[in-house]
N, CA and C atoms as an extended XYZ file, in Angstrom:
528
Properties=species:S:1:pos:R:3:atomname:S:1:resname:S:1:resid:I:1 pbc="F F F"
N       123.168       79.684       -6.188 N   UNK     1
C       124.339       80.369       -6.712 CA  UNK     1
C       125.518       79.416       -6.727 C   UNK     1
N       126.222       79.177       -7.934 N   UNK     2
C       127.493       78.596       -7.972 CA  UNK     2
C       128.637       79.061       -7.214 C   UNK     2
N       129.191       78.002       -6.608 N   UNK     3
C       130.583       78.302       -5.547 CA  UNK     3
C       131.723       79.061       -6.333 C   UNK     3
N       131.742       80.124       -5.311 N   UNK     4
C       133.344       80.628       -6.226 CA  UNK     4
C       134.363       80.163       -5.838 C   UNK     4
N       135.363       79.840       -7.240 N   UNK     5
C       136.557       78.993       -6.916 CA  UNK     5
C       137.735       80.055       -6.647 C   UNK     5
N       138.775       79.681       -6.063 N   UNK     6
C       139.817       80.451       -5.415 CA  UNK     6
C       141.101       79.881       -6.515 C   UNK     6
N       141.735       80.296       -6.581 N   UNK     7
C       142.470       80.426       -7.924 CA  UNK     7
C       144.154       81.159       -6.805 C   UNK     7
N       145.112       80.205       -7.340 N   UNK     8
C       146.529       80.540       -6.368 CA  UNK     8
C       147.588       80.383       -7.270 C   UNK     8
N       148.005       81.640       -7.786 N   UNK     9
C       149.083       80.829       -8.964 CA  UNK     9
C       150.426       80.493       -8.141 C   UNK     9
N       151.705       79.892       -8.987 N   UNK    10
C       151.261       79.238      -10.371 CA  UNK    10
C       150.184       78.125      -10.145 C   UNK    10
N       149.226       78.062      -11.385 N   UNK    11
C       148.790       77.531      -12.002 CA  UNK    11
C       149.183       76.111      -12.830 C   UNK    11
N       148.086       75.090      -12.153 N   UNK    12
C       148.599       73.690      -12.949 CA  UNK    12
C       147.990       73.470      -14.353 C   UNK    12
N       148.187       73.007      -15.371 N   UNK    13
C       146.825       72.471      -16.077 CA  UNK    13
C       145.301       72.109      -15.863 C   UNK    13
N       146.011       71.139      -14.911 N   UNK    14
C       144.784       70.637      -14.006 CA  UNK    14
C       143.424       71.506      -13.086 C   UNK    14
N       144.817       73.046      -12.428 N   UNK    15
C       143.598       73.613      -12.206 CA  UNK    15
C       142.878       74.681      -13.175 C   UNK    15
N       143.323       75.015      -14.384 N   UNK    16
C       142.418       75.520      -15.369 CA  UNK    16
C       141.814       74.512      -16.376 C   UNK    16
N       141.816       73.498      -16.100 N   UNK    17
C       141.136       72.468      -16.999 CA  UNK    17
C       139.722       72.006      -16.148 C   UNK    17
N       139.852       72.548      -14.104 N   UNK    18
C       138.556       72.124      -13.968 CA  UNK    18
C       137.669       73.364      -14.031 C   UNK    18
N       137.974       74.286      -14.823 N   UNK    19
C       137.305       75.875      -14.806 CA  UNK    19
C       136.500       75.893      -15.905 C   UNK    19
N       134.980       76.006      -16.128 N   UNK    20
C       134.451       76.384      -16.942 CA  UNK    20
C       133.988       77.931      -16.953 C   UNK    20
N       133.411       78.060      -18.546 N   UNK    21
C       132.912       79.605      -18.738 CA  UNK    21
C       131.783       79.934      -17.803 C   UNK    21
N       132.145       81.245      -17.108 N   UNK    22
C       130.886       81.633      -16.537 CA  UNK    22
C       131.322       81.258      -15.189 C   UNK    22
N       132.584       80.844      -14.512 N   UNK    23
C       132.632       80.123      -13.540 CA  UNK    23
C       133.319       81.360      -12.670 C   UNK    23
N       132.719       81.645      -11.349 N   UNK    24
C       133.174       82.525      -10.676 CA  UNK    24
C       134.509       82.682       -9.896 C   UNK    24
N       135.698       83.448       -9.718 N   UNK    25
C       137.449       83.218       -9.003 CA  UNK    25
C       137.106       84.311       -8.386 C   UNK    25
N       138.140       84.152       -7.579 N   UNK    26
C       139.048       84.869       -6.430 CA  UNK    26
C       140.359       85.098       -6.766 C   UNK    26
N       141.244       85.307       -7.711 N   UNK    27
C       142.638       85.134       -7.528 CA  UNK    27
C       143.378       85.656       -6.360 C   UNK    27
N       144.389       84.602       -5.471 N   UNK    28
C       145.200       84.963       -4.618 CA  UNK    28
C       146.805       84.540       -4.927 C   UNK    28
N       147.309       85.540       -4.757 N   UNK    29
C       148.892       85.232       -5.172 CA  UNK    29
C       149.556       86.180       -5.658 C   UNK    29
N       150.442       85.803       -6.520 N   UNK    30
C       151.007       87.235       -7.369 CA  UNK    30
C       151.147       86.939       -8.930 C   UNK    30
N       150.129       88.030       -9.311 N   UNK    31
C       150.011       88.056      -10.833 CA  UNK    31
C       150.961       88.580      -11.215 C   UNK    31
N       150.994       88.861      -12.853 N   UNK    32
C       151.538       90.245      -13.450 CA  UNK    32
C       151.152       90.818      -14.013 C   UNK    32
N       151.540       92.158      -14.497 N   UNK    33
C       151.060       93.228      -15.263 CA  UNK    33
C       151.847       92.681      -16.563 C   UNK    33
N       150.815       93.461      -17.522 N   UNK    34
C       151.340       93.520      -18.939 CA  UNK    34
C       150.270       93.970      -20.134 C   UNK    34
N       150.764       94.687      -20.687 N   UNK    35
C       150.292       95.433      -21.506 CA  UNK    35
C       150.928       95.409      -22.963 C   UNK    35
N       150.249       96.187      -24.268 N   UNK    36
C       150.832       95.974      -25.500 CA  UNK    36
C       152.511       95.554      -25.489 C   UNK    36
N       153.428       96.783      -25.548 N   UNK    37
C       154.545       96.893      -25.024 CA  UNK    37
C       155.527       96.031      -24.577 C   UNK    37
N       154.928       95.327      -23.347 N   UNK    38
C       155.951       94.379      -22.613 CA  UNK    38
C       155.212       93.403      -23.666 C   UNK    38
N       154.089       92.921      -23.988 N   UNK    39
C       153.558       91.957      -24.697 CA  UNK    39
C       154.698       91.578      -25.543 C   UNK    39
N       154.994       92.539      -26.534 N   UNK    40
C       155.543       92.913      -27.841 CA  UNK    40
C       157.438       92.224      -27.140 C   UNK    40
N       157.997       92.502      -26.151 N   UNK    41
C       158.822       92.169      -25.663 CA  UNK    41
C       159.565       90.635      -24.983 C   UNK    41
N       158.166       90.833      -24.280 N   UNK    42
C       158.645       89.182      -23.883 CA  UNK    42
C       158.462       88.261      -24.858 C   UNK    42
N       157.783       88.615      -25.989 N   UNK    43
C       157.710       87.273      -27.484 CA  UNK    43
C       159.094       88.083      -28.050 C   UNK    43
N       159.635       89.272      -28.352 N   UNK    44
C       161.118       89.213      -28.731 CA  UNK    44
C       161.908       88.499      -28.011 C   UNK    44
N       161.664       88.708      -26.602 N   UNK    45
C       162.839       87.501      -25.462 CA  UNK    45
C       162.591       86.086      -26.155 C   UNK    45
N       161.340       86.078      -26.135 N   UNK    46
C       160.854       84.284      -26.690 CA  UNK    46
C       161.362       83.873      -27.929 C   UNK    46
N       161.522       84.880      -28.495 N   UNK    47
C       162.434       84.499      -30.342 CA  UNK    47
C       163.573       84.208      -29.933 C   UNK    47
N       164.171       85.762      -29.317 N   UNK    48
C       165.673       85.621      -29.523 CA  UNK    48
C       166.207       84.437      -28.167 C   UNK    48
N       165.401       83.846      -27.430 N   UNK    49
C       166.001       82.515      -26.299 CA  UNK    49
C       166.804       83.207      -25.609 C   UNK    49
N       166.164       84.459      -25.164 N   UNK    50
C       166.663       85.017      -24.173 CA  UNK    50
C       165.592       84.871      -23.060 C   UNK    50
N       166.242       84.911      -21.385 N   UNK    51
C       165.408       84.224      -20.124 CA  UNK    51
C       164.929       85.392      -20.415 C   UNK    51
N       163.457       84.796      -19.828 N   UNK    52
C       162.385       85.756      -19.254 CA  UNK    52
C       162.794       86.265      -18.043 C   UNK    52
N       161.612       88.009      -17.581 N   UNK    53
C       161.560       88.391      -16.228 CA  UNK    53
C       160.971       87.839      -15.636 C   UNK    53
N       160.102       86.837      -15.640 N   UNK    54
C       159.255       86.218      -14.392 CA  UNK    54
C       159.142       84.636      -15.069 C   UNK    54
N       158.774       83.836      -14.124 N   UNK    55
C       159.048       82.540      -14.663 CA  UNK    55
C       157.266       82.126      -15.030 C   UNK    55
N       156.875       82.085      -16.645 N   UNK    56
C       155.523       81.626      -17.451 CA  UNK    56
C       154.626       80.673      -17.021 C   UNK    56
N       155.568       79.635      -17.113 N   UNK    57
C       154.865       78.181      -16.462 CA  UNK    57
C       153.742       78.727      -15.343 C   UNK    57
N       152.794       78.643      -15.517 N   UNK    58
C       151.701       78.375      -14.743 CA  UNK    58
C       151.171       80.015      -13.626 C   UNK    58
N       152.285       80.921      -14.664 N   UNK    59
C       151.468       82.627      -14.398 CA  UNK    59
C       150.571       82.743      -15.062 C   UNK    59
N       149.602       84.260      -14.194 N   UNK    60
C       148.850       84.768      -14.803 CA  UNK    60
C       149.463       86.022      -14.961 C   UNK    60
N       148.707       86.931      -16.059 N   UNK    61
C       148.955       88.221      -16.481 CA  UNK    61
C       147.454       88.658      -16.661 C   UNK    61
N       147.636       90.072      -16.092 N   UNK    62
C       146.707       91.240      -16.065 CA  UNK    62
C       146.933       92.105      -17.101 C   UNK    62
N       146.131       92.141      -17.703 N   UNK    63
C       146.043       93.654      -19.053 CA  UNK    63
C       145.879       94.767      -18.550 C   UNK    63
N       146.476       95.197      -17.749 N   UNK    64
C       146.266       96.903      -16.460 CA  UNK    64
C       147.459       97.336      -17.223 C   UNK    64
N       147.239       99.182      -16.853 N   UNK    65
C       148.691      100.007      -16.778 CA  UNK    65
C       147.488      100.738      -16.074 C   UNK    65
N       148.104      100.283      -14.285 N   UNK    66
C       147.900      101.440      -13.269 CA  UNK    66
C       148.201      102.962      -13.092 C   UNK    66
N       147.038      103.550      -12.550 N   UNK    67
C       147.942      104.482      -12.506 CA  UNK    67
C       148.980      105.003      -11.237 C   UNK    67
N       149.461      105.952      -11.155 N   UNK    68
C       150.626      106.342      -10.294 CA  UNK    68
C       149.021      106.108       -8.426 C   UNK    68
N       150.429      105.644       -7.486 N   UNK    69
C       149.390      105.482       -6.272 CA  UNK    69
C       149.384      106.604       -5.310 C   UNK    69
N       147.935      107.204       -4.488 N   UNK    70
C       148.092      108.270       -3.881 CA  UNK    70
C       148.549      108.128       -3.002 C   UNK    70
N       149.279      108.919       -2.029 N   UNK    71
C       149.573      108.804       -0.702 CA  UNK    71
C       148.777      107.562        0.080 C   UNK    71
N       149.723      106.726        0.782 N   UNK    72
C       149.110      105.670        1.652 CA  UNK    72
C       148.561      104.392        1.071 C   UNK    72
N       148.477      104.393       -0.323 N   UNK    73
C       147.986      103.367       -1.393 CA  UNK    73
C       149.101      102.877       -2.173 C   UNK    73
N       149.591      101.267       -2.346 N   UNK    74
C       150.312      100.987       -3.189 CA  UNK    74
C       150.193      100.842       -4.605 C   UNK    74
N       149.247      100.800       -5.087 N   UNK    75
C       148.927      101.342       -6.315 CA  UNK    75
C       147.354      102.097       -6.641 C   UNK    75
N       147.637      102.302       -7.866 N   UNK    76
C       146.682      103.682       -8.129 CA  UNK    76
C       145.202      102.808       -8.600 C   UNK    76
N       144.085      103.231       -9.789 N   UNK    77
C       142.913      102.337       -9.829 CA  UNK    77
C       144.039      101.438      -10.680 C   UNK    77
N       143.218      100.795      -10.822 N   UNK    78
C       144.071       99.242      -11.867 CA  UNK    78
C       142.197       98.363      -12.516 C   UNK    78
N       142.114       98.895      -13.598 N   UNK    79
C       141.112       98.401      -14.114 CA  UNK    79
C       141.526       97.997      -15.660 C   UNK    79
N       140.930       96.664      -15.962 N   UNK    80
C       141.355       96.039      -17.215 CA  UNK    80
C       141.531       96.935      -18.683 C   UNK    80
N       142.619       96.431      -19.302 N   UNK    81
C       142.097       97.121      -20.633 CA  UNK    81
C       142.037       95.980      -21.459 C   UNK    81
N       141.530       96.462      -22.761 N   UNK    82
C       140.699       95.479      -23.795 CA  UNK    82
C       141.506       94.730      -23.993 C   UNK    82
N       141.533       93.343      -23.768 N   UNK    83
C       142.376       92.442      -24.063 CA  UNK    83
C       142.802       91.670      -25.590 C   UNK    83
N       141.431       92.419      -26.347 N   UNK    84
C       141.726       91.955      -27.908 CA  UNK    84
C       143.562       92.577      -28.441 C   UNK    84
N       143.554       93.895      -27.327 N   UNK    85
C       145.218       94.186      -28.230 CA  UNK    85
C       146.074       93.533      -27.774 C   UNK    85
N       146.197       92.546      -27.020 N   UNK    86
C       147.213       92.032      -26.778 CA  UNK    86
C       146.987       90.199      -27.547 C   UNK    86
N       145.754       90.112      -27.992 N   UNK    87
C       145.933       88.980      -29.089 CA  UNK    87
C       146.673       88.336      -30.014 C   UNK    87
N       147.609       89.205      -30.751 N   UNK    88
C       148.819       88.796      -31.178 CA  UNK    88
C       149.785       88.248      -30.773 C   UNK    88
N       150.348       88.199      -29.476 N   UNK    89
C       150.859       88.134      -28.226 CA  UNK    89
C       150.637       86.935      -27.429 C   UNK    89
N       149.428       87.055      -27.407 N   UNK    90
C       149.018       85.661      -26.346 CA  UNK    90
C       149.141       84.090      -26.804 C   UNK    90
N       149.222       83.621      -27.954 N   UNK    91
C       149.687       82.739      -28.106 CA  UNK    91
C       150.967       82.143      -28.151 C   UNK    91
N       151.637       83.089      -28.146 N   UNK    92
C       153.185       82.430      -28.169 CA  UNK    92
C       153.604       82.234      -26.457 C   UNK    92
N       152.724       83.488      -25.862 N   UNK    93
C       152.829       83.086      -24.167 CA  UNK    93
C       152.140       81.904      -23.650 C   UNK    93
N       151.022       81.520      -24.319 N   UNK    94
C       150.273       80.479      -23.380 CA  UNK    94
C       151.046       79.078      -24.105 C   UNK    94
N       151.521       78.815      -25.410 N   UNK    95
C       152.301       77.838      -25.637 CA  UNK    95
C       153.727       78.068      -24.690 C   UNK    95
N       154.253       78.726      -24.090 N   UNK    96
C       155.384       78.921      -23.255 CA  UNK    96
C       154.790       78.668      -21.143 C   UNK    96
N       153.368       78.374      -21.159 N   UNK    97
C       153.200       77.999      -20.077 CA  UNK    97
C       151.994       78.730      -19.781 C   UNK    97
N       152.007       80.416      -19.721 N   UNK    98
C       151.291       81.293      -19.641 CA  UNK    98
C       149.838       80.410      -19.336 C   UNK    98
N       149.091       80.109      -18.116 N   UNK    99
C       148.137       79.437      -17.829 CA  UNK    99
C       146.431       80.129      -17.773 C   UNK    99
N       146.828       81.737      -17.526 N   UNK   100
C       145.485       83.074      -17.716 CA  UNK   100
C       145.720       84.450      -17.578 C   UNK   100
N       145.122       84.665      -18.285 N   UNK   101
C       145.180       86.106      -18.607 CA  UNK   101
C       143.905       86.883      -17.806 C   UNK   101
N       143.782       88.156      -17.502 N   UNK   102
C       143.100       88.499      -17.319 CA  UNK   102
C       142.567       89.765      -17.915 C   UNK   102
N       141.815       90.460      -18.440 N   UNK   103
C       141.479       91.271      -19.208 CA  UNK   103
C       140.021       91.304      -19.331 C   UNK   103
N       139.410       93.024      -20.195 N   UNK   104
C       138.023       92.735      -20.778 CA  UNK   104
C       137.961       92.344      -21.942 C   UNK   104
N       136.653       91.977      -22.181 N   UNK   105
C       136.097       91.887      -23.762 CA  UNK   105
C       136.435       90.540      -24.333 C   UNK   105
N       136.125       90.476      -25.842 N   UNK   106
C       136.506       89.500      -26.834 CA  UNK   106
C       138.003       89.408      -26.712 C   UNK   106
N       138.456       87.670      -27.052 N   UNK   107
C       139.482       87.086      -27.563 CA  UNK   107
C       139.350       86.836      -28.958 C   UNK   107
N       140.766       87.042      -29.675 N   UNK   108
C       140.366       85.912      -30.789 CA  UNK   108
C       140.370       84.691      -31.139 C   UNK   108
N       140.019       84.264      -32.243 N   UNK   109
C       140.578       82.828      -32.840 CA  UNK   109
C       142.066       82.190      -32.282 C   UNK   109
N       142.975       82.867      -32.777 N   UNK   110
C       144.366       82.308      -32.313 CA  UNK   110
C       144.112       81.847      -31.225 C   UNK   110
N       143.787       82.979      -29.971 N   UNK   111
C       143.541       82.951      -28.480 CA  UNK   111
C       143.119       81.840      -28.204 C   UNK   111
N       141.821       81.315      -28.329 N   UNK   112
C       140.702       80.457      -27.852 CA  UNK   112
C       141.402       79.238      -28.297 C   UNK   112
N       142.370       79.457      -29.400 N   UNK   113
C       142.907       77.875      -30.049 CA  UNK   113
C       143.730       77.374      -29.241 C   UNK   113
N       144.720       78.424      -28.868 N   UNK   114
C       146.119       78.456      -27.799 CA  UNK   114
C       145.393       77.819      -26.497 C   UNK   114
N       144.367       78.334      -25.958 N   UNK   115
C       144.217       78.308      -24.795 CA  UNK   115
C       143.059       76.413      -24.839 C   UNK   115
N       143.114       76.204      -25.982 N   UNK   116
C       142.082       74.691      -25.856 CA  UNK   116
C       143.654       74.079      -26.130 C   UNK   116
N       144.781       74.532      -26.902 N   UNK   117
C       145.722       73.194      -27.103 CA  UNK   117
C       146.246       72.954      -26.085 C   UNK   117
N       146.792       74.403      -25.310 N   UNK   118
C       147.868       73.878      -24.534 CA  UNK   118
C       147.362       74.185      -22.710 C   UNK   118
N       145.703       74.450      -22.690 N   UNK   119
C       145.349       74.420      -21.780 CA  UNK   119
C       145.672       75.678      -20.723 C   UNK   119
N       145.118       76.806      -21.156 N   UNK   120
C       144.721       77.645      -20.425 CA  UNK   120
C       143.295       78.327      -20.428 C   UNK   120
N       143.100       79.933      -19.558 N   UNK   121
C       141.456       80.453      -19.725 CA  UNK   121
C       141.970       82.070      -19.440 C   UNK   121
N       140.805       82.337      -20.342 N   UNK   122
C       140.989       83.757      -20.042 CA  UNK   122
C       139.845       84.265      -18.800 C   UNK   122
N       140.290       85.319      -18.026 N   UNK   123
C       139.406       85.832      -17.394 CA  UNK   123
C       138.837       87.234      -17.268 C   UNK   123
N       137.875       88.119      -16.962 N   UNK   124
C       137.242       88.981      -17.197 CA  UNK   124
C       137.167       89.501      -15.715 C   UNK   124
N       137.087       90.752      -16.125 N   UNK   125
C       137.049       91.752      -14.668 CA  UNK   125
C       136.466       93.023      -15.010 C   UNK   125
N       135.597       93.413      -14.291 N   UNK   126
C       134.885       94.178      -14.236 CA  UNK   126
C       135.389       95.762      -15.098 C   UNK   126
N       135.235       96.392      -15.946 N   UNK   127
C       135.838       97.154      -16.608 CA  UNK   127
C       135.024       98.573      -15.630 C   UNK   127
N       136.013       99.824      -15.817 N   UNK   128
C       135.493      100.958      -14.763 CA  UNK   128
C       135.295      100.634      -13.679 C   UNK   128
N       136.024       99.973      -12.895 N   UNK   129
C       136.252       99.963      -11.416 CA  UNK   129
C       137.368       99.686      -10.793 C   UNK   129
N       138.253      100.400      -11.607 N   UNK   130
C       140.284      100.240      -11.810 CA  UNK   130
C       140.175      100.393      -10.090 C   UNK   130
N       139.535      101.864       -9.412 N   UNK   131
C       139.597      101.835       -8.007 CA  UNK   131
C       139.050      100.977       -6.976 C   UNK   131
N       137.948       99.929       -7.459 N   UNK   132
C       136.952       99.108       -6.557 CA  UNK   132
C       138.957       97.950       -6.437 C   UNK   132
N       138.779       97.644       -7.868 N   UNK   133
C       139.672       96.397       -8.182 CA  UNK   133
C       141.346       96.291       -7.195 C   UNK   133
N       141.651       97.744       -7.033 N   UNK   134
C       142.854       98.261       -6.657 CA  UNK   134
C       142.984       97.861       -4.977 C   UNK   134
N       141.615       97.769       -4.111 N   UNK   135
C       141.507       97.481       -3.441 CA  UNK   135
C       142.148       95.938       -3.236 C   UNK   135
N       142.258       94.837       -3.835 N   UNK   136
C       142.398       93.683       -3.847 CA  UNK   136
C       144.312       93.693       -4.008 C   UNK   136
N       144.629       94.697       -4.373 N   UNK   137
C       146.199       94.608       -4.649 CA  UNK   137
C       147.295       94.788       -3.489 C   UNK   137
N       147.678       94.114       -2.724 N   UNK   138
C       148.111       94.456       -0.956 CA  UNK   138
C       149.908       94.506       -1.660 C   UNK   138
N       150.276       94.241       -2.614 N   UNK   139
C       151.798       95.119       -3.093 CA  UNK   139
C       151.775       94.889       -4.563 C   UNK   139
N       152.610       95.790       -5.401 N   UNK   140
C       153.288       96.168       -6.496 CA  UNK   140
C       154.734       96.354       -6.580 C   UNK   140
N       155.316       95.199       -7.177 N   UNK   141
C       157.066       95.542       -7.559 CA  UNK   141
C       156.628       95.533       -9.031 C   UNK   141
N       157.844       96.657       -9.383 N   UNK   142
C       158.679       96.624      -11.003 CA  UNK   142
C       159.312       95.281      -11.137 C   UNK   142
N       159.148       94.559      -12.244 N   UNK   143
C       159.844       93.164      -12.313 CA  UNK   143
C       160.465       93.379      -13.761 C   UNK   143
N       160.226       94.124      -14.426 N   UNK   144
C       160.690       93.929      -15.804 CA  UNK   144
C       160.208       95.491      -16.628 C   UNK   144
N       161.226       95.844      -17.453 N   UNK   145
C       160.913       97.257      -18.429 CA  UNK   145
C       160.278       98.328      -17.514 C   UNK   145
N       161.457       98.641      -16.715 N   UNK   146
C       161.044      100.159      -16.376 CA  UNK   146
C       160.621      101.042      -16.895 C   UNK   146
N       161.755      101.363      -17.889 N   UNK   147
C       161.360      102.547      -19.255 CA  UNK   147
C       160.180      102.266      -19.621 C   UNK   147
N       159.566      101.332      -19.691 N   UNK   148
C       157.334      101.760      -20.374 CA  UNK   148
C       156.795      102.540      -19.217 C   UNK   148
N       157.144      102.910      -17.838 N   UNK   149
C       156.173      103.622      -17.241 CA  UNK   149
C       155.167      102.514      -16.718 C   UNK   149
N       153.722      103.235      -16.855 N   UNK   150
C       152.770      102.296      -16.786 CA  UNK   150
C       152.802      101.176      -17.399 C   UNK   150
N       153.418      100.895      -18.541 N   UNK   151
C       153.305       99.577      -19.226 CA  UNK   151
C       154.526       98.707      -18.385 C   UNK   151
N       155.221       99.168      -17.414 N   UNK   152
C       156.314       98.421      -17.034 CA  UNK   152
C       155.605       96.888      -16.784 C   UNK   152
N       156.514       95.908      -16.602 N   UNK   153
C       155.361       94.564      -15.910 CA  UNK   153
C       155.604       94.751      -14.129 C   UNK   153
N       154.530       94.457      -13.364 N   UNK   154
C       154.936       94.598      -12.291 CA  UNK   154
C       154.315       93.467      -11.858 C   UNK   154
N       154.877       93.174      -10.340 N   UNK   155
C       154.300       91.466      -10.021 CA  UNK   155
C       153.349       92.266       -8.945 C   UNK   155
N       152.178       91.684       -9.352 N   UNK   156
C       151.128       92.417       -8.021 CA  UNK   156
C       150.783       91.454       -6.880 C   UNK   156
N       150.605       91.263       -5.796 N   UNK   157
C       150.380       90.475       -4.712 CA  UNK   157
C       148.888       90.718       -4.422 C   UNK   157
N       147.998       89.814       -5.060 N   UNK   158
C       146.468       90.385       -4.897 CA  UNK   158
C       145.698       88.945       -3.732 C   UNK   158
N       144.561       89.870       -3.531 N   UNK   159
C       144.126       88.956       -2.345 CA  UNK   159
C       142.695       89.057       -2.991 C   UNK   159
N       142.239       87.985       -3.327 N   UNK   160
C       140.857       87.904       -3.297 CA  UNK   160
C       139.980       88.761       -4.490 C   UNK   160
N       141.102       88.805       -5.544 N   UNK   161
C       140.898       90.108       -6.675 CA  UNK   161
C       139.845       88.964       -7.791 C   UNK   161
N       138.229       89.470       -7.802 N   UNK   162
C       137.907       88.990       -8.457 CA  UNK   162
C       137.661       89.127       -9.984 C   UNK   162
N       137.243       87.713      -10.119 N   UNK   163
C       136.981       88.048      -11.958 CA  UNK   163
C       135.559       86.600      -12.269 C   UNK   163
N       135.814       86.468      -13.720 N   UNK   164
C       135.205       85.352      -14.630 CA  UNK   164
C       136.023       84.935      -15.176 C   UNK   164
N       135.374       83.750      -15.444 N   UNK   165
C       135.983       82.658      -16.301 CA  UNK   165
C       135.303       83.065      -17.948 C   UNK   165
N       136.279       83.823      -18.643 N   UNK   166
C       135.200       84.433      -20.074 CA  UNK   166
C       135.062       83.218      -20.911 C   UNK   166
N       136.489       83.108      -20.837 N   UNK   167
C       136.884       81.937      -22.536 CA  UNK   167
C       137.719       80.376      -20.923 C   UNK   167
N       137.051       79.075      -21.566 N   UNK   168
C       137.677       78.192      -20.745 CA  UNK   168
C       138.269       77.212      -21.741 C   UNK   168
N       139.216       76.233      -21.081 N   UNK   169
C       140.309       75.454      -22.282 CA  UNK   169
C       139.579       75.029      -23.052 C   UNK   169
N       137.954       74.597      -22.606 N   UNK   170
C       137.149       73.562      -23.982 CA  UNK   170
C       136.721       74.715      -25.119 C   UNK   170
N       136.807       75.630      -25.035 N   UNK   171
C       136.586       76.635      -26.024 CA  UNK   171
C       134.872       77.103      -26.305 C   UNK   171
N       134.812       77.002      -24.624 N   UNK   172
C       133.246       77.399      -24.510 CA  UNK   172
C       133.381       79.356      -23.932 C   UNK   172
N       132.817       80.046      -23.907 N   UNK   173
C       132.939       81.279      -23.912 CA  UNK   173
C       131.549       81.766      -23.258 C   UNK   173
N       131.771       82.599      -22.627 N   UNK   174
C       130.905       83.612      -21.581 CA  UNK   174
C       130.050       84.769      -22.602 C   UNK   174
N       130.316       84.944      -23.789 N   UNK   175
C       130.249       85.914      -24.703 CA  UNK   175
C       129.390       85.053      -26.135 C   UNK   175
N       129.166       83.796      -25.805 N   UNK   176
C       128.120       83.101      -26.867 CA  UNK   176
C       126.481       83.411      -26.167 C   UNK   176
């Protein structure tokens, strides 16, 4: 069995350039949330050269909108959504630093191009196990767009939250 690599953002080039497809993580640190919505937002911040809520360079982002958390739990399940809708989106973030994403399913073209020029990977997480996954999340702050609700971005503090390596910078893919 191949060693799983531990993954601490931010993120250098260097360490998603030694990540191939199929290659097993741990992420520890603090991601973010983001969904259509904030997607759609932080590339308006990126037009209009207005600062971002969290600093790009060498974050990751999660395709989740958790839900509300029960008593004694800081957040609710948190399981991926399809990351093809936020494809429009992802290239203008990973040319701005944006180093991985995390989400299910297919990327597109743009995606896979963004992520071989300027050196990032997408990663994959288990879809229907928002509650297994939720386990790995030890805090949740609001960091940006309250008003979306669930789509707000929030910075999650995850320990050991695993995934795959789907799509890696050489533009080899888990899904060929």
């Amino acid at each position: 069995m191949d060693q799983i690599k531990t993954l601490q953002p931010p993120l250098t080039e260097a360490d998603v350039r030694s990540l191939k497809a199929g290659d097993q993580v741990l992420v520890t640190g603090v991601v973010y949330t983001a969904r259509d919505m904030a997607h759609k937002r932080l590339c308006e911040s990126i037009d209009a050269g207005r600062e971002m809520p969290f600093e790009l360079e060498g974050a990751i982002i999660y395709f989740v909108g958790p839900t509300p958390a029960r008593p004694g739990r800081v957040i609710g399940a948190a399981g991926p959504t399809t990351s093809s809708r936020m494809d429009a989106f992802s290239p203008k973030l990973i040319a701005k630093g944006l180093r991985a994403m995390i989400g299910k399913g297919y990327r597109g073209d743009e995606v896979r191009d963004a992520l071989k020029k300027y050196g990032g990977v997408h990663l994959s997480t288990i879809g229907g196990a928002g509650a297994l996954l939720s386990k790995h999340i030890v805090s949740a702050e609001v960091i940006a767009y309250e008003d979306l609700g669930t789509e707000a971005i929030l910075g999650l503090q995850v320990v050991d939250f695993p995934a795959v390596v789907a799509y890696d910078c050489e533009g080899n893919s888990v899904y060929k």
